[in-house]
N, C-alpha and C positions, 0 to 999 in steps of 0.2 A: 241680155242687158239691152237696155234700151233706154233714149231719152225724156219717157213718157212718165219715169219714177214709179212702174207698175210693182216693180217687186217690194218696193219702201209701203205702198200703200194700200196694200195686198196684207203683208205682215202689221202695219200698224192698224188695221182692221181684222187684228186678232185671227185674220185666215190664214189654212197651212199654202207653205211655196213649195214647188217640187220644183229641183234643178236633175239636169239631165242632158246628157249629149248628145241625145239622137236628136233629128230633126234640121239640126243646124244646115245651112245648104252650104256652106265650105268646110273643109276636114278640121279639124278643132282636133290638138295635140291630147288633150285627155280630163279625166275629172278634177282631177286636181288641180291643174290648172284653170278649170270652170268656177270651181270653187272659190280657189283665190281670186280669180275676173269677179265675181259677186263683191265677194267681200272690199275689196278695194274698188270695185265701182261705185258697190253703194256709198262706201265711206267719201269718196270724191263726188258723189251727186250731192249730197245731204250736207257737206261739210262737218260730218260725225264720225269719230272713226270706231263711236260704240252703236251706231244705227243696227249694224249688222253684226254680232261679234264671229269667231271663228268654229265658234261651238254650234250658232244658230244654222253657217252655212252646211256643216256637219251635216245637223239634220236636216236640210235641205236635201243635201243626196243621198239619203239612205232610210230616218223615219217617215218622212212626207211623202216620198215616193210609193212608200210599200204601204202605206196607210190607203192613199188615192188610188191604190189599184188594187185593195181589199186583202192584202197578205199578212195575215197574221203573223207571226214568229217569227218574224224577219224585221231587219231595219233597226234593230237596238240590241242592244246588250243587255240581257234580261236571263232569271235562272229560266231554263225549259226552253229558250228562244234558240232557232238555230245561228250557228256563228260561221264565219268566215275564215280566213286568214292571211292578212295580208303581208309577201312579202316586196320591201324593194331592194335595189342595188344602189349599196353605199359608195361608188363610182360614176353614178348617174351624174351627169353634168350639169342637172336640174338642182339639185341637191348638193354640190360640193360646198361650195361658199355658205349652207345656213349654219349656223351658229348651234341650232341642233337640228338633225336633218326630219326627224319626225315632226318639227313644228307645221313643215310644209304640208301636212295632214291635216 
């Protein structure tokens, strides 16, 4: 994130965003919470809280990524694509309090 509105006009010029947590030069807790840092920054840059929705920042970390680094079958949820699977811990401290813990996804 940045105060420069790269990632707003990046995306409203129709180009793909890849998010991603390497690079950072201080240790950053994890995806998810990168995710939500987009989404809610953008929405507090912009004063829009549909600029960026939660689906966009989705494919932020997983189709745009694997698209810019030329990997097919990976990045979406598609018949023949490989999948994943993720689990978490429903005790996570991160997650206690949301109203449903997988929204934090």
């Amino acid at each position: 994130m940045t105060e420069t509105d790269t990632i707003t006009t990046l995306r409203r010029a129709a180009l793909p965003v890849s998010l991603s947590t390497i690079g950072s030069p201080v240790p950053h807790p994890g995806m998810v919470e990168a995710m939500r840092a987009i989404w809610h920054g953008c929405a507090e840059r912009t004063g829009d809280p549909a600029e960026v929705l939660p689906t966009n920042v989705l494919a932020m970390a997983t189709r745009a990524p694997a698209a810019s680094l030329g990997w097919s079958g990976i990045g979406s949820i598609e018949p023949g694509d490989l999948a994943d699977l993720v689990l978490m811990r429903t005790d996570d401290w991160r997650y206690l309090l949301q109203p449903g813990r997988c929204r934090a996804f």
